[in-house]
C-alpha positions as CSV (number, residue, x, y, z in Angstrom):
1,X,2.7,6.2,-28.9
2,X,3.5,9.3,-27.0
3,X,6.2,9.2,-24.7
4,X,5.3,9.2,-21.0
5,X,7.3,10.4,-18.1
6,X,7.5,8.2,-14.7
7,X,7.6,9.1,-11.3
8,X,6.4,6.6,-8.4
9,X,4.4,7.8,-5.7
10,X,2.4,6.4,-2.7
11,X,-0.8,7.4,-1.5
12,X,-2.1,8.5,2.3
13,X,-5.4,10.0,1.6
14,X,-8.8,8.5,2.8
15,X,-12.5,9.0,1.9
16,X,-15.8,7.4,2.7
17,X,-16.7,4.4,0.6
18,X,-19.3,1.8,0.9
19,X,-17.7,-1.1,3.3
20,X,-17.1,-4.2,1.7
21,X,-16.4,-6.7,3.7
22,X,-13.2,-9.5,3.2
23,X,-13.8,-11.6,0.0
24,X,-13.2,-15.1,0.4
25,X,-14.0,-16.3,-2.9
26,X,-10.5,-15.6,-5.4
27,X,-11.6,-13.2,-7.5
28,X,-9.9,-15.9,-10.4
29,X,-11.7,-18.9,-9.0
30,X,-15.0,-18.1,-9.7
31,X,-17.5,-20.8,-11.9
32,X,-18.3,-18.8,-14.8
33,X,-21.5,-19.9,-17.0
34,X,-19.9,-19.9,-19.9
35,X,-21.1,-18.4,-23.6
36,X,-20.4,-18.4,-27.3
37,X,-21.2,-15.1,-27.1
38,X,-20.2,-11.7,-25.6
39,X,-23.4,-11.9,-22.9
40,X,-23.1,-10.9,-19.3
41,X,-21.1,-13.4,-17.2
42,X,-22.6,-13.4,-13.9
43,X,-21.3,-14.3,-10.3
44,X,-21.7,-15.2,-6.7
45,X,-19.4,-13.8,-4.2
46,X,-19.2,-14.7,-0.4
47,X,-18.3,-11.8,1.9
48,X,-17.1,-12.4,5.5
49,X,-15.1,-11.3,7.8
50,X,-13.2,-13.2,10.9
51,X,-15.3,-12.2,13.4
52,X,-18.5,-12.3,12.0
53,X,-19.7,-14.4,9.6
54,X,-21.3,-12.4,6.9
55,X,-22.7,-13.8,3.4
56,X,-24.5,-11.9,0.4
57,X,-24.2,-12.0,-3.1
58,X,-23.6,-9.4,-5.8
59,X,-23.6,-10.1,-9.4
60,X,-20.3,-9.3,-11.3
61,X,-20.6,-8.8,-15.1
62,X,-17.6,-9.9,-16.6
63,X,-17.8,-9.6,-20.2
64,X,-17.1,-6.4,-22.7
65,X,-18.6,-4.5,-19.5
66,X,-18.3,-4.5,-16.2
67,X,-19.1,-3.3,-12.8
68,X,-16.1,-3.5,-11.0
69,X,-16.2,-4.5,-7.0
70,X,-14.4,-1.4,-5.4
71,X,-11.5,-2.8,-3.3
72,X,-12.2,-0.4,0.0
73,X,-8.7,0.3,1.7
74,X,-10.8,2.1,4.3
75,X,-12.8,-0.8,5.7
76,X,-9.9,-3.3,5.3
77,X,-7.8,-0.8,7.2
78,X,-10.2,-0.3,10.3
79,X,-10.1,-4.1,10.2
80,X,-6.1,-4.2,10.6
81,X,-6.3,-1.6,13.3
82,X,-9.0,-3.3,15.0
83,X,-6.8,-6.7,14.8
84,X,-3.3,-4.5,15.9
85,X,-5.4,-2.7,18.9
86,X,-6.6,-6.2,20.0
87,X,-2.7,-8.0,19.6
88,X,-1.5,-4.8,21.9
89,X,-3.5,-5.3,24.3
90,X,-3.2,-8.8,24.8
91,X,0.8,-7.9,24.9
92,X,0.4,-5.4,27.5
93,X,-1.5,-7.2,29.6
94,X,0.8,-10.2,29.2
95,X,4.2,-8.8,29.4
96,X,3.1,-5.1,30.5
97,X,4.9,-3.9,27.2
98,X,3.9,-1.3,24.6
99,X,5.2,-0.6,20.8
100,X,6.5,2.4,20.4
101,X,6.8,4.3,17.4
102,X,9.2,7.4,16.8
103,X,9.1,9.8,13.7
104,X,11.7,12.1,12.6
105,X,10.6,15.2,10.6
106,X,12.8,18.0,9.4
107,X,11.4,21.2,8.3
108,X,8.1,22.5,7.9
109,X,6.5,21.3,5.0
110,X,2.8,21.0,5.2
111,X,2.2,17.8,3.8
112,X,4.9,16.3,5.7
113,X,3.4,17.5,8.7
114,X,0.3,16.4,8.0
115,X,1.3,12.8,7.1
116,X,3.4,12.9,10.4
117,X,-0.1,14.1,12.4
118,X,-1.8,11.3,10.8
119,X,0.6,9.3,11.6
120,X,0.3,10.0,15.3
121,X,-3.4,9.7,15.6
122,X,-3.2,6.2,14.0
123,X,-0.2,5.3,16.2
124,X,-2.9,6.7,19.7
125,X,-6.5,4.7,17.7
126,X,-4.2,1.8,18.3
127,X,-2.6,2.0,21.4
128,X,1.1,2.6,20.1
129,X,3.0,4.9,21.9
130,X,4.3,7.7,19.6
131,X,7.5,10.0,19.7
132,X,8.6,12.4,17.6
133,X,11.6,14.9,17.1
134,X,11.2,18.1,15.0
135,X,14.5,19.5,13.6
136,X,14.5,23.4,12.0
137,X,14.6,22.8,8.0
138,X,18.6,24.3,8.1
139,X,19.5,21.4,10.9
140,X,23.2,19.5,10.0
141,X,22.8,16.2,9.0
142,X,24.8,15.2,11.8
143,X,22.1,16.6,14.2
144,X,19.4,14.1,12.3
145,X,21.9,10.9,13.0
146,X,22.2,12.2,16.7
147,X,18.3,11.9,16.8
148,X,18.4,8.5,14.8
149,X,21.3,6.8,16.9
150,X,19.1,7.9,19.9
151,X,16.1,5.9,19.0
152,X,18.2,3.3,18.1
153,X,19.2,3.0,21.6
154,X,16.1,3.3,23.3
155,X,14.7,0.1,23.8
156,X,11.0,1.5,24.3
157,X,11.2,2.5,21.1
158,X,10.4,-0.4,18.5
159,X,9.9,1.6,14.9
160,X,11.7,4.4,13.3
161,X,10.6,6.5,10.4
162,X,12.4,9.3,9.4
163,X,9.7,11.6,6.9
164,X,10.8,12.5,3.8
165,X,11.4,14.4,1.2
166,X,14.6,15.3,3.6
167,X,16.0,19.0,2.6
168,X,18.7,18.9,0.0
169,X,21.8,19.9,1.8
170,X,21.6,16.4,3.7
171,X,21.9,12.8,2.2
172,X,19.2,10.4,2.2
173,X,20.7,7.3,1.9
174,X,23.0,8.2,4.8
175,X,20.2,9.2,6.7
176,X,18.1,6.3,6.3
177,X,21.3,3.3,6.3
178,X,21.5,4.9,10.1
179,X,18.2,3.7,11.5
180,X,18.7,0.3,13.0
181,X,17.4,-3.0,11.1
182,X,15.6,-4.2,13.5
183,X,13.7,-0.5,14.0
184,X,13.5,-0.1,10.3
185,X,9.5,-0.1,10.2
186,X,9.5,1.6,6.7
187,X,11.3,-1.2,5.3
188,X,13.8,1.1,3.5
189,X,17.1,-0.1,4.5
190,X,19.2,-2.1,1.9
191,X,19.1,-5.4,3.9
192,X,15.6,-5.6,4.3
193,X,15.3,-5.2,0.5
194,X,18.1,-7.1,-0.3
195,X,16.7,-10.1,1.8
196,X,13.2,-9.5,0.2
197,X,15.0,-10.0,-3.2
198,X,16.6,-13.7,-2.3
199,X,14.6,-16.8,-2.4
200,X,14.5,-18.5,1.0
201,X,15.3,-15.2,3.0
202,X,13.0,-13.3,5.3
203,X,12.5,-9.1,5.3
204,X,12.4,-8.2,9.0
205,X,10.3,-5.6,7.6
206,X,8.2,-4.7,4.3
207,X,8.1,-1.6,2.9
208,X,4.0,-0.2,4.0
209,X,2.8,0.8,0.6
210,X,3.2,-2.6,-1.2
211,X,2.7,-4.8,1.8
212,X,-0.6,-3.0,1.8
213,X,-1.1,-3.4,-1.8
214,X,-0.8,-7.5,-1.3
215,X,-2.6,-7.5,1.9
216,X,-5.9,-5.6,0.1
217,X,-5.6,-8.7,-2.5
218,X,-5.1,-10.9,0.0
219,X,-8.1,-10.1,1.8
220,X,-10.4,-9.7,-0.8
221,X,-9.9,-13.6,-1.9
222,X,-8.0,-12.7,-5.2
223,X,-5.2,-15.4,-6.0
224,X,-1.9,-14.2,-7.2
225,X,0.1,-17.9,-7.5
226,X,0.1,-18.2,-11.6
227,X,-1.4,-15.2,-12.2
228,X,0.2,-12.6,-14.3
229,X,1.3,-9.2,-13.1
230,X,2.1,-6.1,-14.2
231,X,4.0,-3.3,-11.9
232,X,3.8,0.1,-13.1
233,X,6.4,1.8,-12.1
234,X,10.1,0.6,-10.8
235,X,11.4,2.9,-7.2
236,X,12.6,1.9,-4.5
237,X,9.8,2.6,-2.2
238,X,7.0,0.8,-4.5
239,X,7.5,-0.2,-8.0
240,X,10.7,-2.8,-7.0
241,X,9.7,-4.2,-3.8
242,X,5.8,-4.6,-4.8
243,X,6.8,-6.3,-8.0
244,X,9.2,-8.9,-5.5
245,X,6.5,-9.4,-3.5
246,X,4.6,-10.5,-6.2
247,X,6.9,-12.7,-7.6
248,X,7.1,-14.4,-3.7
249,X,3.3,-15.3,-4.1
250,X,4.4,-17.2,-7.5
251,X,2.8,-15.0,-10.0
252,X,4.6,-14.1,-13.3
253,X,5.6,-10.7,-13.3
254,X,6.6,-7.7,-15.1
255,X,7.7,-4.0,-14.7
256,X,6.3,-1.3,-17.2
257,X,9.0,2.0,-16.6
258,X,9.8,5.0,-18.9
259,X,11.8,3.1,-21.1
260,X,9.3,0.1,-21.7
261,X,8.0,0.3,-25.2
262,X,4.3,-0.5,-25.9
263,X,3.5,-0.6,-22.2
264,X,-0.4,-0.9,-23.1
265,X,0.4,-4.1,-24.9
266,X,2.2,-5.5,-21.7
267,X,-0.1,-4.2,-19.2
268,X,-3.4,-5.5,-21.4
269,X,-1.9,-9.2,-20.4
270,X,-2.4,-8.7,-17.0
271,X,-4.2,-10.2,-14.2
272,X,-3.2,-8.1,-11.3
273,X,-1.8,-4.7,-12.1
274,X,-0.7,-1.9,-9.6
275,X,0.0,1.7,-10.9
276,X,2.4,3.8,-9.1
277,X,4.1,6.3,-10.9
278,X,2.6,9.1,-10.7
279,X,0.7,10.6,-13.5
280,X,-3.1,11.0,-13.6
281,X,-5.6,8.7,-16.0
282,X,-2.6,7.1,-17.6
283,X,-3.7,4.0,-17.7
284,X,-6.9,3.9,-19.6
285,X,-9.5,1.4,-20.8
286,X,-7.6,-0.1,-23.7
287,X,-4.7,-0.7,-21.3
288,X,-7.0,-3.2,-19.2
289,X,-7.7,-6.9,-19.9
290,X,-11.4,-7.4,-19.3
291,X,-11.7,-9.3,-15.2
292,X,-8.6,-7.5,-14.3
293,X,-8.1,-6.4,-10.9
294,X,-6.6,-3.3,-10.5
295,X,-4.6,-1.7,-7.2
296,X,-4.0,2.1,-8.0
297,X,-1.1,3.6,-5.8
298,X,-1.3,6.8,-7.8
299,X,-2.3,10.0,-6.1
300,X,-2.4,13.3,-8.5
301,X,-4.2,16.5,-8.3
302,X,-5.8,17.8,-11.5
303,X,-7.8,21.3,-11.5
304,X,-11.4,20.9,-10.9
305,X,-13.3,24.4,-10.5
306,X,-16.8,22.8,-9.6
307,X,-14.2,21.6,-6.6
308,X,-14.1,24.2,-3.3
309,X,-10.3,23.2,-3.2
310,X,-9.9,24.2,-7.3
311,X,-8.5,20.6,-7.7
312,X,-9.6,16.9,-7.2
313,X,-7.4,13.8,-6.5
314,X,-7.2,11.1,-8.8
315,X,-4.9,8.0,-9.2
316,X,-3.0,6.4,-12.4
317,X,-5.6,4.5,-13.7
318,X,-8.7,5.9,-15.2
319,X,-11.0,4.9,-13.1
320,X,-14.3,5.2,-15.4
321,X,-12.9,2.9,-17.5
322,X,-11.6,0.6,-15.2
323,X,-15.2,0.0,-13.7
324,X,-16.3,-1.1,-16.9
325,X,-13.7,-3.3,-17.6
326,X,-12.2,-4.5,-14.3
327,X,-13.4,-6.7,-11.8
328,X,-12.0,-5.1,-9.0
329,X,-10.1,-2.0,-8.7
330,X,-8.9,0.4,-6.0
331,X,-10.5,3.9,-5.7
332,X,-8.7,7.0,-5.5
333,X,-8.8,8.4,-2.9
334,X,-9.8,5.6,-0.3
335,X,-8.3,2.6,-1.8
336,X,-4.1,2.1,-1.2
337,X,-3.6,4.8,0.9
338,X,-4.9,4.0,4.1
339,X,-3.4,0.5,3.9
340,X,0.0,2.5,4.0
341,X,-0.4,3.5,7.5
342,X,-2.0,0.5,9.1
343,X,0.8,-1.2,7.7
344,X,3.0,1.3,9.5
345,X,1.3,0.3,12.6
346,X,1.5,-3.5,11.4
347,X,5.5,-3.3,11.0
348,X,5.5,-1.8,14.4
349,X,3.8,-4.2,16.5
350,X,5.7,-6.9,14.8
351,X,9.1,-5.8,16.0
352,X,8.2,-5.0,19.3
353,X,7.0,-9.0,19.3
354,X,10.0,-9.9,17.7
355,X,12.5,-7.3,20.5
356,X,10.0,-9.4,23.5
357,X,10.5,-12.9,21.8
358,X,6.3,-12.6,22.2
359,X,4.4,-15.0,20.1
């Protein structure tokens, strides 16, 4: 086949989807009727949620087509905040403490800014308090530490993120080994990922993309334990630590990268798969074993004239074909992406419990 090239990404773009509430039903433990031949499979699904009770059933067909559930990020986000806003309050009240987040950005990039903006209305919905520091894009890299060690000091500060891309003339890794475990809310530094690695050692924190890619699977019922899995993509930031997660919740997994050869064969086996490396419709129908369910980091522009912005967004996996084969799958926009911030503000409020010793 043609050769592909690989480059992970993470998503933090929204849109309005129909809400679907929290699965409860595995997505793998449904009682099939079975047949001897290719008819229509069909299903019942309980939805609910944890404060309300909420049942109805759609019908899932399951055979050589499909329609897949969409796995809303939007609705199941709301639901985390709405959990994190009700956890602060109770710890403000309680111990008259609140989380604080601070954010680091250097230079003026647009979409850096905007993600950082984002970031700060999510970090105010919630009732986080939010900081920031904005450096010139020719600031020293020693100037950046200053503004790191600070935060690291402060002890009304609980979470540090430092945005990047970071300009070139500075070094990342140096930059981000500075922020404090304990404050290291992106989940970046090499001891949280080195303890995420080990069996029978904790992460203080997760990295936000792939936590939220487990907690969408989580909450909509799917089980992972013997499953198999497929992780597109291998970096740092996604690829790696959402394939060790995966492994924690006892599935059987594998990594598809540049250099894998006859990655559709691989990915075809899969139960779970989650895309992120960043190149639009790659994955497409014949990639995808029929009841799959698929999370889609990916987020890629591809020109679109009937579009007012001359482009649309769309993610790694072809998403026509995945609804006909699939039996859930993420959309793009509105599926991982939001996940990635309230996972932010999940990381946050977890080590300001964890500073307060508040259970």
């Amino acid at each position: 086949m043609a050769s592909m090239i690989f480059s992970d990404c993470s998503s933090s773009t929204t849109a309005h989807l129909l809400p679907l509430d929290r699965m409860r039903t595995s997505v793998f433990g449904f009682r099939q009727s079975v047949s001897l031949h290719s008819r229509v499979k069909k299903f019942s699904l309980s939805f609910g949620t944890q404060r309300k009770h909420l049942s109805s059933t759609v019908t899932v067909a399951m055979a050589t087509v499909t329609n897949a559930n969409v796995i809303d990020g939007k609705s199941i986000a709301k639901q985390v905040r709405d959990e994190i806003t009700s956890e602060i309050s109770r710890m403000k009240s309680a111990i008259n403490v609140v989380p604080g987040l601070a954010v680091i950005l250097v230079g003026d990039r647009k979409d850096s800014s905007t993600y950082v903006r984002n970031k700060k209305k999510a970090c105010e919905a919630v009732g986080i308090n939010s900081y920031e520091v904005h450096l010139p894009e020719d600031s020293t890299e020693s100037e950046v530490l200053k503004s790191i060690l600070n935060f690291n000091d402060d002890p009304s500060v609980h979470g540090i993120l430092v945005q990047l891309p970071l300009p070139s003339h500075m070094n990342e890794e140096n930059v981000l080994n500075a922020v404090s475990i304990e404050k290291d809310v992106d989940g970046f530094h090499p001891l949280n990922i080195g303890r995420l690695a080990m069996r029978g050692r904790e992460p203080l924190f997760v990295p936000c993309t792939p936590k939220g890619c487990i907690e969408l699977l989580h909450r909509y019922g799917v089980e992972i334990k013997g499953k198999r899995a497929v992780v597109i993509g291998r970096s740092n930031i996604v690829g790696m630590p959402a394939a060790l997660l995966l492994q924690r919740e006892d599935a059987t997994v594998s990594i598809v990268h540049s250099r894998t050869k006859n990655p559709d064969e691989i990915t075809r086996q899969a139960d779970i798969i989650i895309s992120a490396v960043g190149q639009p419709n790659m994955v497409r129908g014949s990639w995808i074993k029929p009841g799959a369910v698929i999370i889609d980091v990916g987020i890629n522009p591809v020109e679109d004239t009937k579009n007012p912005r001359g482009y649309r967004l769309v993610g790694d996996v072809c998403y026509e074909d995945a609804c006909k084969i699939a039996a859930a799958v993420t959309p793009v926009p509105g599926g991982v992406g939001p996940m990635t911030i309230a996972m932010l503000l999940s990381n946050t409020l977890i080590s300001a419990k964890r500073a307060h010793n508040f259970k």
